[in-house]
ROVEX-500893 format. One record per residue: residue in one letter; x, y, z of N, C-alpha, C, O, CB in turn. Coordinates in steps of 0.2 Angstrom, whole numbers, plus 5000, padded with zeros to 4 digits. Each point is the difference from the previous one (the first is absolute). Last residue first. Glycine has a CB too. Example, Ala and Ser with C-alpha at 12.3 -4.5 7.8 and 13.67 -1.06 7.14 Angstrom:
BEGIN
S506449895035500450065001499650055003500350065001500349914989;A499649755010499650065000500450065000500549995003498649955003;
! end
This chain:
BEGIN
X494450004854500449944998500750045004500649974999498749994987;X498450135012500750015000500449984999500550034998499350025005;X497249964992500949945002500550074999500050044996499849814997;X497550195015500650024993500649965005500250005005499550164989;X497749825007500349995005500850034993500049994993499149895020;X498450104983500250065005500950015003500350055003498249915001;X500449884983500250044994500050045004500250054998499449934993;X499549835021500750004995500050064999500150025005500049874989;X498250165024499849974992501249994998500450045000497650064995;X500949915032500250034994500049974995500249945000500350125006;X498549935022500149984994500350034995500050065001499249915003;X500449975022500450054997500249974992500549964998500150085015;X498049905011500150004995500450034994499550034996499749935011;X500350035023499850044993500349954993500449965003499950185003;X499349905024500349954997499550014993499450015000501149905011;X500450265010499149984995500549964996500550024998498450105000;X502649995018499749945001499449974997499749955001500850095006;X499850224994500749955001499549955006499650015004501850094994;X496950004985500550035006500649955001500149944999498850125008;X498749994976500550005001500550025004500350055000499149954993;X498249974997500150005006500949975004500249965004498350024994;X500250044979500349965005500149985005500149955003500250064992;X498750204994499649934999500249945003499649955002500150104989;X501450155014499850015005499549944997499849975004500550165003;X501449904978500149985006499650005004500149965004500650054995;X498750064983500349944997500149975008499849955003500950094982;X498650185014499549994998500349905002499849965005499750184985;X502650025009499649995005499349974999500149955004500650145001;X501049844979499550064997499849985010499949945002499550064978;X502949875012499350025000499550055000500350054997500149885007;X502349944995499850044999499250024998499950004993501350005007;X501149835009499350014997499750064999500150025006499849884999;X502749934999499550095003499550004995500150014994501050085010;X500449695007499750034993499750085005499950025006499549854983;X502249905017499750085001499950014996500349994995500150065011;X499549694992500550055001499750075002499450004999501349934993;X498349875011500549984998500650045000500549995003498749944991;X499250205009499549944996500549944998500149994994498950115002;X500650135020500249965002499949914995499749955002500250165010;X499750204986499649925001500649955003500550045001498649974988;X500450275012500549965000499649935001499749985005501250114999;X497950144986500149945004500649955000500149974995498950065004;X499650254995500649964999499949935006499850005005500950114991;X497550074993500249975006500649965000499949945001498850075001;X500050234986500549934997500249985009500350035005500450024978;X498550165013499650004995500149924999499749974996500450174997;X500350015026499549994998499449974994499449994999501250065007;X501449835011500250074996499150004999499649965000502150034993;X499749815022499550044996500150074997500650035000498849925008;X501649784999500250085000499550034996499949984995501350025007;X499449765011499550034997500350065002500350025006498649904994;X502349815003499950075001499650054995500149984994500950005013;X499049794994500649995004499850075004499850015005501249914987;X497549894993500150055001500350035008499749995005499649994985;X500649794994499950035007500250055000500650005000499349925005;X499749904974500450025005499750055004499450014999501549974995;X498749854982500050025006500350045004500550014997499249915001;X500450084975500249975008499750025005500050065001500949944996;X498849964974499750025007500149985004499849955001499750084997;X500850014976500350005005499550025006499750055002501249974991;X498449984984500349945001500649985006500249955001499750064985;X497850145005500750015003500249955000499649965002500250115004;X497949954985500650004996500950015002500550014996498450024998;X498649885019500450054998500550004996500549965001499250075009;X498249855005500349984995500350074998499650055000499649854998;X500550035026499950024995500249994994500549985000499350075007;X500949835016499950024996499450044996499549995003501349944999;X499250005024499849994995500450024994500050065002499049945004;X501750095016499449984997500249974995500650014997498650085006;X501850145010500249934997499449945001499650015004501750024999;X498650244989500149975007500349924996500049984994498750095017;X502350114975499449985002499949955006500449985002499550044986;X501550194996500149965004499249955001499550024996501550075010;X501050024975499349995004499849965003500149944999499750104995;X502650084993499749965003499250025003499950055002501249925000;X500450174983499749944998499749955005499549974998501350064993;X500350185017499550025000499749934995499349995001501050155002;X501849855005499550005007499250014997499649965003501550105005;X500949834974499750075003499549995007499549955000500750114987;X501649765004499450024997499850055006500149995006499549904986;X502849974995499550065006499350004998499849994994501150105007;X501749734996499250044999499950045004500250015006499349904991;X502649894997499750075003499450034998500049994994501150035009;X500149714996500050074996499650055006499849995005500149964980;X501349785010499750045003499850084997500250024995500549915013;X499449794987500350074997499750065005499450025000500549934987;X499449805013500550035004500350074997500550035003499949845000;X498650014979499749985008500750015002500550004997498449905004;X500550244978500349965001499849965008499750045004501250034986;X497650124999500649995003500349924998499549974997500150135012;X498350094979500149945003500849995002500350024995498649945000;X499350265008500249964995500349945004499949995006500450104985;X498550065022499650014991500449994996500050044995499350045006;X500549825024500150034996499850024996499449984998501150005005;X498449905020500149994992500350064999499750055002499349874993;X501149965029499850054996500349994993500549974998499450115012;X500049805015499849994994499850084996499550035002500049835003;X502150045017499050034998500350014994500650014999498550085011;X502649805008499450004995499749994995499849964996500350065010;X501550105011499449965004499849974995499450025000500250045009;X501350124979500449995007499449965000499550014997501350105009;X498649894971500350065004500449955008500149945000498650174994;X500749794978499850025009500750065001500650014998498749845008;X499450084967500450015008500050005006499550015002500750034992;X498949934979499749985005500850025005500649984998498449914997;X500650134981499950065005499950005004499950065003499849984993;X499649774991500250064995500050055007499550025002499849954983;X500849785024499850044996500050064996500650015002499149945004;X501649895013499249974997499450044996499449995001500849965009;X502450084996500049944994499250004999499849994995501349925008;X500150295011500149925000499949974994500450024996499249985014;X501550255002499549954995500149965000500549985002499350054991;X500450165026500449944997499849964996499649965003500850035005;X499650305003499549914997500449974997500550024996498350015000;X501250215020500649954998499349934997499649975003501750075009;X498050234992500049945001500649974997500350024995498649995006;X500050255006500749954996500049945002500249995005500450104995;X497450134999500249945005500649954996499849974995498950035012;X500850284991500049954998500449945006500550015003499350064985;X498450165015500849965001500149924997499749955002500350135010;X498650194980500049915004500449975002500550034998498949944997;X500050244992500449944996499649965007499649964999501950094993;X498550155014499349994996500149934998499749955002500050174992;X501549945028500250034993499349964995499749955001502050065002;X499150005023499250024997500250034993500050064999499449985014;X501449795006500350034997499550044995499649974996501549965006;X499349885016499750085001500250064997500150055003499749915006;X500949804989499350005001499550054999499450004999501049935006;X502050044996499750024994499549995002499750054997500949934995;X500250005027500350044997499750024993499950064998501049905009;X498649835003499650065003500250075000499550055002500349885004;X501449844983499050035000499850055002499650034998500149895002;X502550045006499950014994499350034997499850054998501049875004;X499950095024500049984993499949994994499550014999500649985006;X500950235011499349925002500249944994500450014996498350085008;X501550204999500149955001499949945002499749995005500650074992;X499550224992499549935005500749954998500450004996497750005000;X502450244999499250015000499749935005499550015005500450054980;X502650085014499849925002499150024999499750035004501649915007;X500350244978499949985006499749925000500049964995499750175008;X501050024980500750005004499749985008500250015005500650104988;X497749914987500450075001500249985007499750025005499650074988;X500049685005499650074998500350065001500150025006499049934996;X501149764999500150075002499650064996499550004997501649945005;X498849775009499750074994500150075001499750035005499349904992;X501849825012500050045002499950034993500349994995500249995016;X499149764993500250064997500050055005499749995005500049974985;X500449765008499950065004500250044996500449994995499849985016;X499949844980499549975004499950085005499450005003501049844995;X500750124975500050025006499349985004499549984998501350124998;X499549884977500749965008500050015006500449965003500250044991;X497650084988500049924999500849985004500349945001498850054986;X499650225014499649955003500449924998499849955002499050134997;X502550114995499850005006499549935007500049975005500250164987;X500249944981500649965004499849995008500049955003500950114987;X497550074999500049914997500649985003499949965004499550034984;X500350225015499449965005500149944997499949955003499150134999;X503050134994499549954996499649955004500449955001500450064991;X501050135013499450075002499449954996499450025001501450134997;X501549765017499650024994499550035000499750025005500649904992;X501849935016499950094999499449984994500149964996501450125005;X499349745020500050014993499850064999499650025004500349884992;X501649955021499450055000500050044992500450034996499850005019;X500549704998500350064995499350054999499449985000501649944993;X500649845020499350065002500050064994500650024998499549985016;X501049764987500150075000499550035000499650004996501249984999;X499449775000500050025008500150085002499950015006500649884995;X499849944978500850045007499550025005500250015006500950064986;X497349874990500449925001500850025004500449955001499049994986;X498950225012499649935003500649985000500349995006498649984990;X501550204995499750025007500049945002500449995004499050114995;X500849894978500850035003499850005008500549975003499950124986;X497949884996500349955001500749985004500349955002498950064989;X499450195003499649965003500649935003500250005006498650044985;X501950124993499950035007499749955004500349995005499750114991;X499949824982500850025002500150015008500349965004499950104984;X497849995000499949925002500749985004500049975005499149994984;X500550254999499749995007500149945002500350005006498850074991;X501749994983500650015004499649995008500349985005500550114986;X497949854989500449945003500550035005500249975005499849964983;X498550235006499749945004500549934998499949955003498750114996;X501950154990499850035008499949925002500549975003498750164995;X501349844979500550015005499750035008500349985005500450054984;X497749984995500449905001500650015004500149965005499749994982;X499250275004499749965006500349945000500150005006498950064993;X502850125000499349984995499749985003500149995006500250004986;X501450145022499849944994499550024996499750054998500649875010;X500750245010500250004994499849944994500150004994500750075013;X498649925017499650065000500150014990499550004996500950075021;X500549775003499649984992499750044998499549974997500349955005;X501050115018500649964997500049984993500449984995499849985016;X499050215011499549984994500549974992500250034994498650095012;X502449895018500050054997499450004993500350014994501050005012;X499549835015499949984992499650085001499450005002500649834996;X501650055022499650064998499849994991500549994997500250095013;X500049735010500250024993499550064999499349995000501149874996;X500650015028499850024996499850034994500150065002500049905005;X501649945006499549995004499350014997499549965001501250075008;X501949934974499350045005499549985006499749944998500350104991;X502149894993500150015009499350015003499949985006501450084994;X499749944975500250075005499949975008500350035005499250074985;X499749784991500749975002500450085005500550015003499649884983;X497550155007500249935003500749995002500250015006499049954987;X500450204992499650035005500349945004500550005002498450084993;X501549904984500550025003499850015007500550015004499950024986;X498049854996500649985002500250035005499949995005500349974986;X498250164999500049985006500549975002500450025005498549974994;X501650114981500050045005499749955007500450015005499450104986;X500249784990500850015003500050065006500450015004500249964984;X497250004999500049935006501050005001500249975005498449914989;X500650304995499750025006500049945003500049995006499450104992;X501549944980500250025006499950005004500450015004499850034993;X498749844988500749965002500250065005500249985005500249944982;X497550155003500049965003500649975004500050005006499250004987;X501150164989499950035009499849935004500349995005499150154993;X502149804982499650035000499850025007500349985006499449984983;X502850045003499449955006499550054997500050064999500749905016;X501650094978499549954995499549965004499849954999501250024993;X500550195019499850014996499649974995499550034998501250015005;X500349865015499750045000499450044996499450005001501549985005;X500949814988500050085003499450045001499750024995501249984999;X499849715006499750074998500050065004499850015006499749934988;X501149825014500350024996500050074996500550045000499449855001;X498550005012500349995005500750054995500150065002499349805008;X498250064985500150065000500950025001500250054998498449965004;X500249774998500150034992500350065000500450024995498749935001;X500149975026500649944999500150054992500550035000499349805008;X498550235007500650044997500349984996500350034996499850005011;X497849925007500149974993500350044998499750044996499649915002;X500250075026499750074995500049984990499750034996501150065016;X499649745007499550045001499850064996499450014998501049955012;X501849944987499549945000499450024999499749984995501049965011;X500950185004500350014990499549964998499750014994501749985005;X498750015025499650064998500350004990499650034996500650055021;X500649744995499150015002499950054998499449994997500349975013;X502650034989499749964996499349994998499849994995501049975007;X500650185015499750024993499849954995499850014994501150075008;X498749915024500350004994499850014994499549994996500849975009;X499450185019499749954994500449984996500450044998498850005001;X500950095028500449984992499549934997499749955003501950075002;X498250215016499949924997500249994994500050054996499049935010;X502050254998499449975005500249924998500549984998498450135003;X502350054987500250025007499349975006499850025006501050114986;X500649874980499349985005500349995007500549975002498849954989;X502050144987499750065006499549955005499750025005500350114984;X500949764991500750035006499750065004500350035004500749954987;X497649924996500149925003500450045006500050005006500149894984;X499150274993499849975006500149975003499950025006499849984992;X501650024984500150055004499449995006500350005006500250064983;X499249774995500949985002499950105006499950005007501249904975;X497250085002499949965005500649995006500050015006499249934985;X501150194989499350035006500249955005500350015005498550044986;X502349864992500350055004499550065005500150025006500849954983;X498449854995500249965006500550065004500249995006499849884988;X498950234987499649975006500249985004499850015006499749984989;X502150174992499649965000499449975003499950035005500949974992;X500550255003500049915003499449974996499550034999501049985016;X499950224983500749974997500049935004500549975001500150164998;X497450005004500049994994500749974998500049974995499050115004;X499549895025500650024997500350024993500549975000499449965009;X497450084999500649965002500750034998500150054996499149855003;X498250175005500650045002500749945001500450005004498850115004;X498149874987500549955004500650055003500150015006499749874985;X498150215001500449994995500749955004500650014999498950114994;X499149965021499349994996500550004995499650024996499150055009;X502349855017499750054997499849974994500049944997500650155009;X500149785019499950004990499650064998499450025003500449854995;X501950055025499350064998499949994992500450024996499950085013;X500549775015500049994995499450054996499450005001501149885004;X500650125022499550004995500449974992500649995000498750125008;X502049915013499649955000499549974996499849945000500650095008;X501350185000499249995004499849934998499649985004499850154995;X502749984997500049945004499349995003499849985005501350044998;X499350164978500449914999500049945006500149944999500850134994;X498250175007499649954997500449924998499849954999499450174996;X501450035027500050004995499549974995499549965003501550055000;X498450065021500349954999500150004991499550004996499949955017;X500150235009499850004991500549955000500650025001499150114994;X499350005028500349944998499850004994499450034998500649905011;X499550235008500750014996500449924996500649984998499650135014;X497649985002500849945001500350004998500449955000499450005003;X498450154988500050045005500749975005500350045003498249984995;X500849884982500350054998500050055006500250064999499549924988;X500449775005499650055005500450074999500650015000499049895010;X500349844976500250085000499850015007499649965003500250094984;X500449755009500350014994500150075000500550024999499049884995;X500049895025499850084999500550024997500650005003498850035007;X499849714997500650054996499950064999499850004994500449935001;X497949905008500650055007500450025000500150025006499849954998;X498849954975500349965005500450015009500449975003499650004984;X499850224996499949944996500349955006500550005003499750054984;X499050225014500449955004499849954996499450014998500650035013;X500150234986499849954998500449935002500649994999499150084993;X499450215015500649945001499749964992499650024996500749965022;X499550304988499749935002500649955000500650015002498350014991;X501450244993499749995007499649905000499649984995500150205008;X501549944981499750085003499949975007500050035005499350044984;X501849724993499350055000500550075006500650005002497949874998;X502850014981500050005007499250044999499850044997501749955009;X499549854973499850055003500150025007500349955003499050044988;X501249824998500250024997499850075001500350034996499849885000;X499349925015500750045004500050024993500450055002500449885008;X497449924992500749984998500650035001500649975000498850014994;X498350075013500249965003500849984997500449985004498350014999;X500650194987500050025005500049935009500250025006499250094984;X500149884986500850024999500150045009500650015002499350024980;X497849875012500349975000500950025001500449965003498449994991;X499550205004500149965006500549955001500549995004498450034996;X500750114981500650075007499849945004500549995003499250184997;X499049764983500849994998500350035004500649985001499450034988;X497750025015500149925000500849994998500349955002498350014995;X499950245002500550015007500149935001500249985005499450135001;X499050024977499849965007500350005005499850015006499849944988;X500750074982500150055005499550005007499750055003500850024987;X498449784993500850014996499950075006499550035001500749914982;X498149905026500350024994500650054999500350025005498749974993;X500449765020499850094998500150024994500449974996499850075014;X500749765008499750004992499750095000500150045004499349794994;X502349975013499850075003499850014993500249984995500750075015;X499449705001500050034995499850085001499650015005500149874991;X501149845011499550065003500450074994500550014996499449935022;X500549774986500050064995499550055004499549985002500749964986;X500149815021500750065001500250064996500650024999499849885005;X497649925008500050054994500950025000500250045004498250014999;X501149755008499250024996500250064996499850014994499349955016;X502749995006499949954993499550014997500150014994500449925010;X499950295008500049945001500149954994499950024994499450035015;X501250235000499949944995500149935004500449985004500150104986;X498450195019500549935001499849954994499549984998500550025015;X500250284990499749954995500349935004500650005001499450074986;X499450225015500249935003499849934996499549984998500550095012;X500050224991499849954999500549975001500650025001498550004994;X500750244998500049975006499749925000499450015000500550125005;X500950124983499849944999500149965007500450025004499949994981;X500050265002499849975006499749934999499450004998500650115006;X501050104981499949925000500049995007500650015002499949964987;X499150274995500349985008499849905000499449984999500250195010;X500450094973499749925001500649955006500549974999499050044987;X500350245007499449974999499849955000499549984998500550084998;X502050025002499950055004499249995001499850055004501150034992;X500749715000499950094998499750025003499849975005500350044986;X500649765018500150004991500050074997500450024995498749865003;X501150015028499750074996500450004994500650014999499150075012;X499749745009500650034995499550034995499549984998501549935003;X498649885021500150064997500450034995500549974999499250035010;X499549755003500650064998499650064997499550004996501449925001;X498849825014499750055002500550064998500550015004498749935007;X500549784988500350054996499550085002499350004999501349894991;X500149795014499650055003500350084998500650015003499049895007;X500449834984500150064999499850055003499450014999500749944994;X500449765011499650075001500450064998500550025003498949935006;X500649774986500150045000499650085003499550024997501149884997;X499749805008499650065000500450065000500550015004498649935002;
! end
C-alpha cells in the first residue's frame, strides 16, 4: 500500500494562485488515481510540484511518510532522490541515445525499488525497439520507452503527465493498456493527468477534479464523474472479452453478457464506451419485448439531482453512470439501493479497440 498525501500552494500570476490539497491511498484493487479537469487548471504545476521540479509558496508533500517538501521546515528533497517516475506528454527522451541507452541511463540513476530490465523490455514489448534511435520512434514507441525509462528509474511512484495527449486514437488506447499493465503487473502506483473523461473513467479508481487551481471533489471514480454536469454525459468505458457464441457476443467483468456491433476473434479483448445519456433504465421483472440487445441488471450506488437531468451511479457488474429525466426517476422511484435494469441498443455502444 501506498500513500500520497499533497497540500501546496503557488502563485502561477497575478491572477492565478494554485492551491491543491488531497490524498490518495494505492491499493492492489486500484493503484491508478487520476487529477482530471480542464486545460489550466493547475494539473501540470501539480504534478511537477510533487516531482520537485517546481517548489510550491507554501505546504508539504509526503509519499509514504517520507516528507518530499515542507516548505515551512525548510525541507526540499531533490527530484532525483524523491523516488518518482515522471512521463511527460512527448516522452522528452534522450535524442543522442538510443533506446537501450534511455533505458541503460535509468537503470544508472534508480534510486528506489529495482525492476528488471528484462520484465520491463518484455512488458512494454521493446525487445524490436531496443537498437533504434529515438528519432525513428513513432509517438506510440516513445511513450512505452518513456514509461520503460520511468520504471527502471526506481520509482515509488509514476507521475504520467496526460502521456497520450500527442497520439492518434489506436495509439491513445494501446499506450493506455501499457499503463494499465505496468501498475498491476510491478506494483507501481501511478497518478494520471487528463482533461479527457474517457481515459479517466477507464484507469483510475479515485479521482481528484480540479478547477481554476483548486480541488472541486474527490472520491471515486464514479462519484467524481458522476457529478459532472456537462450536456455530453459521461461516458461509461468498458473492458469485453469475445467469445465464439455469436455475431458480437462478449462478456464483461463477472460474466455478463453484452452484444457488440461487430464481430471479434474469442478471447480478443477490446475497449468501448457508451454514453450516460444512451442508457435506459427499467424496474427489474419480467422482460419486455425491446429492440435493445443489452440488459444488465444492477443496483443503484449514488443519486445526483440537478433541475433538468438526474445522474446515477449503477453498479452492473461494472460502474455505469446513468442519466434520467427527474419525472423518469421519481416514476422509479429511484434511490441508492433500488435494484434496476440498465438497458442499451448495440449501435449505442462505440468500439475503441
Amino acid at each position: 500500500m501506498t500513500r500520497l498525501e499533497v497540500d501546496v500552494r503557488r502563485r502561477l500570476s497575478a491572477d492565478f494562485a494554485l492551491h491543491v490539497e488531497f490524498a490518495f491511498t494505492f491499493e492492489s484493487t486500484g493503484r491508478i488515481a487520476a487529477l482530471f479537469g480542464p486545460s489550466g487548471c493547475g494539473k501540470s504545476t501539480t504534478l511537477a510540484l510533487i516531482a520537485g521540479l517546481e517548489p510550491p509558496d507554501a505546504g508539504r508533500v509526503v509519499l509514504d511518510g517520507r516528507v518530499l517538501v515542507d516548505v515551512a521546515a525548510g525541507v526540499h528533497v531533490p527530484p532525483q532522490q524523491r523516488a518518482v517516475g515522471l512521463v511527460h506528454q512527448d516522452g522528452l527522451l534522450f535524442p543522442h541515445l538510443d533506446v537501450a541507452g534511455n533505458l541503460s541511463f535509468a537503470e544508472r540513476r534508480a534510486s528506489g525499488r529495482r525492476v528488471a530490465r528484462s520484465e520491463v523490455v518484455a512488458a512494454l514489448r521493446l525487445e524490436g525497439l531496443l537498437g533504434r534511435g529515438v528519432g525513428s520512434l513513432s509517438g506510440g514507441e516513445r511513450q512505452r520507452v518513456a514509461l520503460g525509462r520511468a520504471l527502471l528509474s526506481g520509482p515509488r511512484l509514476l507521475l504520467l503527465d496526460e502521456p497520450i495527449s500527442a497520439l492518434d486514437e489506436k495509439a491513445r488506447w494501446e499506450v493506455l493498456g501499457y499503463v494499465e499493465e505496468v501498475a498491476n503487473r510491478f506494483g507501481v502506483p501511478a497518478l494520471y493527468v487528463s482533461h479527457q473523461r474517457a481515459e479517466v473513467a477507464r484507469l483510475a479508481t479515485q479521482v481528484a477534479r480540479l478547477d481554476a487551481g483548486r480541488v472541486a471533489a474527490t472520491g471515486s471514480t464514479a462519484s467524481v464523474l458522476g457529478q459532472s454536469r456537462e450536456a455530453g454525459g459521461v461516458p461509461n468505458i468498458l473492458r469485453a472479452t469475445f467469445t465464439n457464441e455469436g455475431d458480437g457476443d462478449a462478456r464483461l467483468a463477472g460474466g455478463v453478457r453484452i452484444t457488440l456491433p461487430l464481430r471479434g476473434a474469442r478471447d480478443e479483448v477490446v475497449w468501448c464506451q457508451v454514453s450516460s445519456g444512451a442508457i435506459t433504465l427499467e424496474s427489474p421483472g419480467p422482460a419486455s419485448v425491446s429492440s435493445a440487445r443489452n440488459r444488465l441488471p444492477g443496483t443503484v450506488l449514488a443519486v445526483a439531482r440537478d433541475e433538468m437531468r438526474v445522474r446515477l451511479v449503477i453498479e452492473a457488474a461494472v460502474p455505469l453512470h446513468v442519466d434520467v429525466t427527474p419525472q423518469a426517476a421519481e416514476q422509479l422511484q429511484l434511490k441508492p439501493g433500488s435494484a434496476v435494469v440498465c438497458t442499451f441498443k448495440t449501435h449505442s455502444i462505440e468500439v475503441l479497440r
